[in-house]
C-alpha positions in Angstrom: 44.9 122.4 164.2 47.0 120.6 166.7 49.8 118.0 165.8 51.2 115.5 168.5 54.7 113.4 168.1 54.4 110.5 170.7 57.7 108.5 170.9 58.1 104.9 172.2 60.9 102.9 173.0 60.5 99.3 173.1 62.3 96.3 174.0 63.8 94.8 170.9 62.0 91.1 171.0 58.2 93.0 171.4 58.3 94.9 168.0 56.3 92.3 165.6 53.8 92.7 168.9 53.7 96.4 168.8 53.6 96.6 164.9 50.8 94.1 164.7 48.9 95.9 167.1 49.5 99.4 166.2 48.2 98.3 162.2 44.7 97.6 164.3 44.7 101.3 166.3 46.3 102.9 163.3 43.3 101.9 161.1 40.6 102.3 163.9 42.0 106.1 164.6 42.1 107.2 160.8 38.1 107.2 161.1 37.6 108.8 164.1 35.7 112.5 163.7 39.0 115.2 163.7 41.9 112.3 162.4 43.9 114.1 159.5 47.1 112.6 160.1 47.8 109.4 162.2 51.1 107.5 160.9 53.8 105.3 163.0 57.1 105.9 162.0 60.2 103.3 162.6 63.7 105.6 163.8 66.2 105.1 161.1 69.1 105.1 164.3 67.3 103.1 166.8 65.2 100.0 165.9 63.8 100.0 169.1 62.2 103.7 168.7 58.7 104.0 167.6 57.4 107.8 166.8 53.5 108.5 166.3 53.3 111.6 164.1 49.2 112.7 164.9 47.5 115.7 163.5 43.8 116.6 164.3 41.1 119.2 163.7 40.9 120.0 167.3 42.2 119.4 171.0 38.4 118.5 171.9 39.2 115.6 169.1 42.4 114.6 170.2 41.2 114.3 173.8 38.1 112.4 172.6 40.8 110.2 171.1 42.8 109.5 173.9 39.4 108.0 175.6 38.3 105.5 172.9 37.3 102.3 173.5 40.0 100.9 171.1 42.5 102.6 173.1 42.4 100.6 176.2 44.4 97.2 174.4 46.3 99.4 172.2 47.9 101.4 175.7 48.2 97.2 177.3 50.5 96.5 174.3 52.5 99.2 174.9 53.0 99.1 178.6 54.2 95.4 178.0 56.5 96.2 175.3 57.9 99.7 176.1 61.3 100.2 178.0 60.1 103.6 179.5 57.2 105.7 179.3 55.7 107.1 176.1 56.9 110.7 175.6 53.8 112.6 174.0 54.5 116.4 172.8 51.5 118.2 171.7 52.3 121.0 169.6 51.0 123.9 167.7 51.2 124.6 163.6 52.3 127.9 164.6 56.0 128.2 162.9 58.7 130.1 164.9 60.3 133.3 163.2 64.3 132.5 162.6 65.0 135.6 160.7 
């Protein structure tokens, strides 16, 4: 299983653009083969802060993902409304021992 948080910072006056258009890749992704978990989340501290919580079956699905057709307007939208690059972190299930 591998989860990915993807963060995005936007400028203020794009977010009704980036909603709107991360409703269509949201509900496009859900279906594809390995999707358990593909939600948008909107920071409680900084309305301009987008974060992308992801989980899939495999890294051949997430990869698959990442070329999709439906990606190609999705990654336009966010290249016009982002105020820095997205910051993607791929990580594993695997929970670190504290004791």
């Amino acid at each position: 299983m591998i989860y990915v948080v993807a963060t995005l910072t936007i400028k203020p006056e794009t977010r009704a653009e980036l909603i709107a258009a991360a409703k269509t890749v949201i509900g496009i992704t859900r279906k594809e083969k390995g999707c358990i978990l593909y939600d948008l989340h909107e920071s409680m501290t900084d309305p301009a802060r987008f974060v992308f919580v992801e989980q899939w079956e495999t890294m051949e699905d997430l990869m698959a993902h990442g070329g999709n057709e439906h990606m190609k307007p999705w990654r336009k939208v966010v290249k016009e409304c982002a105020t820095a690059p997205t910051r993607i972190e791929i990580i594993t299930p695997e929970k670190v021992d504290v004791r």
